[in-house]
C-alpha positions as a Markdown table, in Angstrom:
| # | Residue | x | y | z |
|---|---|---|---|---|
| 1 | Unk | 75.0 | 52.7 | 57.0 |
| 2 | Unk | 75.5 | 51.8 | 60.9 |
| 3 | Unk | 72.3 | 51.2 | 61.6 |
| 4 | Unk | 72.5 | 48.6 | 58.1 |
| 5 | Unk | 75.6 | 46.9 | 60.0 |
| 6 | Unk | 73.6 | 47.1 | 63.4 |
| 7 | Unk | 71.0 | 45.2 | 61.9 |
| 8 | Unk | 72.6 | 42.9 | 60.2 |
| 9 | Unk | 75.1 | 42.0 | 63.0 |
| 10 | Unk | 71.6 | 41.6 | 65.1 |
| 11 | Unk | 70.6 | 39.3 | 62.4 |
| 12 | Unk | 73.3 | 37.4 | 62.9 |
| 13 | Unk | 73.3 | 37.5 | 66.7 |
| 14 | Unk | 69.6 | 35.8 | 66.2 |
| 15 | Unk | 70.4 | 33.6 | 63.9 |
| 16 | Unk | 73.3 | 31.9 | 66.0 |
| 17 | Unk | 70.9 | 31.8 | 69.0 |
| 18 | Unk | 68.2 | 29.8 | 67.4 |
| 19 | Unk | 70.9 | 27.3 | 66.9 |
| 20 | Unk | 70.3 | 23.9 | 68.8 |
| 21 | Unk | 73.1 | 22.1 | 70.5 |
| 22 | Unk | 72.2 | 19.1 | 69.4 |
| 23 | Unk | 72.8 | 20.9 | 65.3 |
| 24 | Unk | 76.5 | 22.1 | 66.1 |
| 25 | Unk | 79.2 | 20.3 | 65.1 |
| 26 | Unk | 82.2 | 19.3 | 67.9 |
| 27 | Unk | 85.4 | 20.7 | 68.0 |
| 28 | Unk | 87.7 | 18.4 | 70.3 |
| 29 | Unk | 90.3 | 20.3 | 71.7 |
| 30 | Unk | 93.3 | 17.9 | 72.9 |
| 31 | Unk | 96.1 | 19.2 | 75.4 |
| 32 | Unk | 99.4 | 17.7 | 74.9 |
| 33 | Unk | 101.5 | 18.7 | 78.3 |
| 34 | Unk | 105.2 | 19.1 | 78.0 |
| 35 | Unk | 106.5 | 20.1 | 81.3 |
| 36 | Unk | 104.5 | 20.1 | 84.7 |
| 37 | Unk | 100.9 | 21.7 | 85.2 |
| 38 | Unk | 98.7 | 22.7 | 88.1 |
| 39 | Unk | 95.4 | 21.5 | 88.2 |
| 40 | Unk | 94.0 | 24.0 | 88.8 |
| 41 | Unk | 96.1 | 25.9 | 85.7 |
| 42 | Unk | 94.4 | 23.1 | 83.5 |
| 43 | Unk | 91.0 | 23.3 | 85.2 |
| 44 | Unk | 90.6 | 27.1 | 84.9 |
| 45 | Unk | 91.8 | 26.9 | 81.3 |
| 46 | Unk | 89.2 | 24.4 | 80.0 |
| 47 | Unk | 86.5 | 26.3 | 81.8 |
| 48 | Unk | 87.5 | 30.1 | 80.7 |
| 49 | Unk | 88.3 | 28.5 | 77.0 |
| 50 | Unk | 84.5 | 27.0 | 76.8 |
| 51 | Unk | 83.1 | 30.4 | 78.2 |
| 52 | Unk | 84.9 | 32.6 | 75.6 |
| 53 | Unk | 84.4 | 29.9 | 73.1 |
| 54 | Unk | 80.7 | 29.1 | 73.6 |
| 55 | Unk | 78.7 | 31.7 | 71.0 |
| 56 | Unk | 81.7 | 30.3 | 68.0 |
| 57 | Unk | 79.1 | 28.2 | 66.6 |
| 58 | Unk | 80.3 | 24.7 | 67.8 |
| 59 | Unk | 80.3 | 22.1 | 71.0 |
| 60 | Unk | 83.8 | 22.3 | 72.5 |
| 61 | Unk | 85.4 | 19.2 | 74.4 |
| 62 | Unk | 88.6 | 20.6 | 76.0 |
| 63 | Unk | 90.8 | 17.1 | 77.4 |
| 64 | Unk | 94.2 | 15.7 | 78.0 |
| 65 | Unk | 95.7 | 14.4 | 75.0 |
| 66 | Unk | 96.4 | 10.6 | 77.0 |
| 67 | Unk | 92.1 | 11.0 | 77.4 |
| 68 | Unk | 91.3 | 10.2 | 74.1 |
| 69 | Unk | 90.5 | 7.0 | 73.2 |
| 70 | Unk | 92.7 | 5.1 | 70.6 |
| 71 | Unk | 91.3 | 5.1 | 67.3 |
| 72 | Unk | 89.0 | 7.4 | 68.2 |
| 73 | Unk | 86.9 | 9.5 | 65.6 |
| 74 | Unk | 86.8 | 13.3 | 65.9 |
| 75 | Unk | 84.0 | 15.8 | 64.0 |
| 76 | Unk | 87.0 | 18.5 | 64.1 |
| 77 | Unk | 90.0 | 18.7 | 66.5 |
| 78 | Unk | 92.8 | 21.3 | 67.3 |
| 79 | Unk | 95.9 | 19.7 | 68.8 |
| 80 | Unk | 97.8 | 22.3 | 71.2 |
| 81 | Unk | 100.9 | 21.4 | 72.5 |
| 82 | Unk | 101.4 | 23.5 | 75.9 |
| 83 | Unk | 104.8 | 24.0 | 76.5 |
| 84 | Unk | 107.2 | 25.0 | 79.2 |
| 85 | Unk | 105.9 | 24.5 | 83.0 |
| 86 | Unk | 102.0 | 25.3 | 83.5 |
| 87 | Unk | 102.3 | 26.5 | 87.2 |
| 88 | Unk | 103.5 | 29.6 | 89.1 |
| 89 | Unk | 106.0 | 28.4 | 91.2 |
| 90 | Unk | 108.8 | 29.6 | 91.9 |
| 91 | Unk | 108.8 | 31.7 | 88.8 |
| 92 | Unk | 110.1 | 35.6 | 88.9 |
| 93 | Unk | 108.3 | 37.8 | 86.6 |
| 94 | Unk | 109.8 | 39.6 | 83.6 |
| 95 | Unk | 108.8 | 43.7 | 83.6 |
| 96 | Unk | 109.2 | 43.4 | 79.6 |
| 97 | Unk | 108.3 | 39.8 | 78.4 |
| 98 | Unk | 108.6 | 40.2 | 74.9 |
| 99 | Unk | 107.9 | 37.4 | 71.9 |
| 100 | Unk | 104.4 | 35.5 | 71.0 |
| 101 | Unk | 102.9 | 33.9 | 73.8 |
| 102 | Unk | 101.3 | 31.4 | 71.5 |
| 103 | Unk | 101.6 | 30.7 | 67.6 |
| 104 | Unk | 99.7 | 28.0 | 65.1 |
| 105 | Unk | 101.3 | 26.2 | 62.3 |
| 106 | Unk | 100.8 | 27.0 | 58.9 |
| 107 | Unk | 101.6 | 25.4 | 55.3 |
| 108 | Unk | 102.2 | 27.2 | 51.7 |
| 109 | Unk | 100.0 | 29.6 | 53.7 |
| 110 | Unk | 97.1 | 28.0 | 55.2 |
| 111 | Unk | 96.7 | 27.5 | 58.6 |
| 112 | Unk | 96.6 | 23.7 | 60.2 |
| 113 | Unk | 94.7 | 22.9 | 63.3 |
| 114 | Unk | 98.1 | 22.9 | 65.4 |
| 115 | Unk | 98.8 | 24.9 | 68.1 |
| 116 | Unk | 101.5 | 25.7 | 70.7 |
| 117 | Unk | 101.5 | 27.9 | 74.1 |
| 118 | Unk | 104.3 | 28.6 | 75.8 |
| 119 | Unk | 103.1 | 28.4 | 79.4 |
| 120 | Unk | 106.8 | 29.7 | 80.9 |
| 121 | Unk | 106.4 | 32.9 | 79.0 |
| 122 | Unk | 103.3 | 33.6 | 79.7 |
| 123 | Unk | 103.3 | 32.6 | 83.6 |
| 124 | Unk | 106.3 | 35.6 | 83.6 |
| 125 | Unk | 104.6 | 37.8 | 82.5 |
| 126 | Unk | 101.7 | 37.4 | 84.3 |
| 127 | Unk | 103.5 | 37.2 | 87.3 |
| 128 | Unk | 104.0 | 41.0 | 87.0 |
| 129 | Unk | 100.9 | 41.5 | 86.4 |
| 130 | Unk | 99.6 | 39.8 | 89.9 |
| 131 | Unk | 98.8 | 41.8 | 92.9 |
| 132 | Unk | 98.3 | 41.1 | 96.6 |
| 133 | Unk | 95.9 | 39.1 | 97.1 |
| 134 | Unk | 95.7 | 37.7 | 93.4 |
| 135 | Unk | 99.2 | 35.8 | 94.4 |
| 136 | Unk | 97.0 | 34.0 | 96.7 |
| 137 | Unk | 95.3 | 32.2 | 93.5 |
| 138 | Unk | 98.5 | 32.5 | 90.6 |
| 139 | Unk | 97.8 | 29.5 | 89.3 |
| 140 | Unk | 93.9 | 29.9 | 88.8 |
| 141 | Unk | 94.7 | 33.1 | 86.8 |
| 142 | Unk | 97.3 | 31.5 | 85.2 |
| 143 | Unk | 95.1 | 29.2 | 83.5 |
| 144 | Unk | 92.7 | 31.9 | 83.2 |
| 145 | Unk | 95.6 | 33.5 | 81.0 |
| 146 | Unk | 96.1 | 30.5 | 79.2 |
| 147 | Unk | 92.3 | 30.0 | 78.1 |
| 148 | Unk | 92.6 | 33.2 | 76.9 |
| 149 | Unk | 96.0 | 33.1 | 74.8 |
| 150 | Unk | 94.3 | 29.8 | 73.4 |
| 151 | Unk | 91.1 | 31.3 | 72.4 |
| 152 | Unk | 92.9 | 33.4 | 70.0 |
| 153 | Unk | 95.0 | 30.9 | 68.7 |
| 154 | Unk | 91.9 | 28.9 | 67.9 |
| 155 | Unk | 90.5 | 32.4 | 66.2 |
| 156 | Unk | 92.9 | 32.0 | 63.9 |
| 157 | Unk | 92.9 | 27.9 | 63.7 |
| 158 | Unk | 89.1 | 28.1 | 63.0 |
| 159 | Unk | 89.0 | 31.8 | 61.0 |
| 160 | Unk | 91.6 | 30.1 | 58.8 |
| 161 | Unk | 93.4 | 33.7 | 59.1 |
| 162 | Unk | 96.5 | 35.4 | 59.7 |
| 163 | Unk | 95.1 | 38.7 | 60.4 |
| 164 | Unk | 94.4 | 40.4 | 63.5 |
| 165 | Unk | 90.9 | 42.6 | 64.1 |
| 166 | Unk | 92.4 | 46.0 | 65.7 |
| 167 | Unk | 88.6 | 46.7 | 67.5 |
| 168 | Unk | 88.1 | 42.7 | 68.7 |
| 169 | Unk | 89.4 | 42.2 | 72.3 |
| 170 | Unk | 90.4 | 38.5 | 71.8 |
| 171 | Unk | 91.4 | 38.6 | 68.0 |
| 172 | Unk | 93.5 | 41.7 | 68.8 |
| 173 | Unk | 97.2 | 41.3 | 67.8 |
| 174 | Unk | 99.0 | 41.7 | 71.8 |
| 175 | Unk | 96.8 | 42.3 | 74.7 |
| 176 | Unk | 98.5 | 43.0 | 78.2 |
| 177 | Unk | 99.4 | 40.4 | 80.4 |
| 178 | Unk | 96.9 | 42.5 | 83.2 |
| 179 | Unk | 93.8 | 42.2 | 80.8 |
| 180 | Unk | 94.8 | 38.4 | 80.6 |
| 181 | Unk | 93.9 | 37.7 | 84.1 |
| 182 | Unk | 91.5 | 40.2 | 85.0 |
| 183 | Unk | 88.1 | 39.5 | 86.1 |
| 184 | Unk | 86.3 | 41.2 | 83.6 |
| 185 | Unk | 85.5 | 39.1 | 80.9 |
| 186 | Unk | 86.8 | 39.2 | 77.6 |
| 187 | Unk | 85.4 | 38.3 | 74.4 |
| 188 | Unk | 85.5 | 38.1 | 70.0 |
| 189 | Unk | 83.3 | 40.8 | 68.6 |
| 190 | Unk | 80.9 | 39.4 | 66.0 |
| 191 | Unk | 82.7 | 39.9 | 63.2 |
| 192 | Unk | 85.7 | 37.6 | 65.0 |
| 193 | Unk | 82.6 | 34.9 | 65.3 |
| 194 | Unk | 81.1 | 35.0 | 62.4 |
| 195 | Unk | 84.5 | 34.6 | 60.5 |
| 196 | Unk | 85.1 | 31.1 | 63.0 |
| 197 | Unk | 81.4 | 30.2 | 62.4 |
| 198 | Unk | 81.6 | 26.7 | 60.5 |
């Protein structure tokens, strides 16, 4: 039976592969900030959120909200509100930072391509999460964090599912504010992608 599933997740792998760039369809991600953001917050975001995002079966555009054109047509698009203050400044950490990080909006049940982060919470808790010389680039990680905590949301947006996968890294139900900004990358397993595949 595992070597069944090994094969067929393989089979899957392969199939996704052979699939051209020019054959996927977009998914336009639009940032709506609320408070005040670091550039480099925003930048790191957009560029860990197309490296997690890249083997989910569709072209991501990751932009400012006031970047999109009026009247403008969209294959798919999420719209994420990002909440709080996007930046490191002056912020204190929290040993025990409790509550969802981020959350999507749902209906009678099904999920709607709305999303919200809420940066301040999860710049405190990565805060306490920083180290030495990691303080030196907080706001790079922070957006690191936050390309993260929105992959999973969009897990969720584009899985049209409430549940969690307890063996997936990213579609995992909490994962510690020390694994959000660490250097090792972290990804969906392939069940997590073929559920978001379109």
């Amino acid at each position: 039976m595992r070597s069944l599933l090994t094969a067929l997740f393989a089979l899957s792998a392969c199939f996704q592969s052979v699939l051209s760039a020019e054959s996927l369809p977009n998914l336009t991600v639009l940032l709506s900030v609320e408070g005040k953001a670091s550039a480099a917050a925003l930048a790191e975001l957009k560029s860990e959120l197309n490296e997690i995002m890249k083997n989910a079966g569709r072209k991501l555009d990751v932009r400012l909200r006031e970047e999109s054109v009026s009247h403008e047509n969209f294959d798919d698009v999420v719209l994420v509100r990002l909440k709080g203050t996007c930046t490191m400044e002056r912020l204190t950490p929290f040993m025990d930072e409790r509550g969802p990080l981020a959350w999507t909006h749902s209906t009678d049940g099904v999920i709607l391509p709305f999303a919200e982060v809420a940066c301040d919470r999860i710049a405190r808790a990565v805060a306490g999460a920083m180290w030495g010389e990691e303080r030196k680039e907080a706001d790079r990680l922070l957006g690191r964090a936050l390309g993260r905590v929105l992959a999973h949301e969009l897990y969720h947006i584009l899985g049209k599912t409430h549940e969690h996968n307890p063996d997936g890294s990213l579609a995992k139900e909490a994962i510690s504010a020390k694994r959000l900004i660490s250097p090792e990358p972290i990804a969906f397993d392939i069940r997590d992608l073929n559920r978001m595949m379109p």
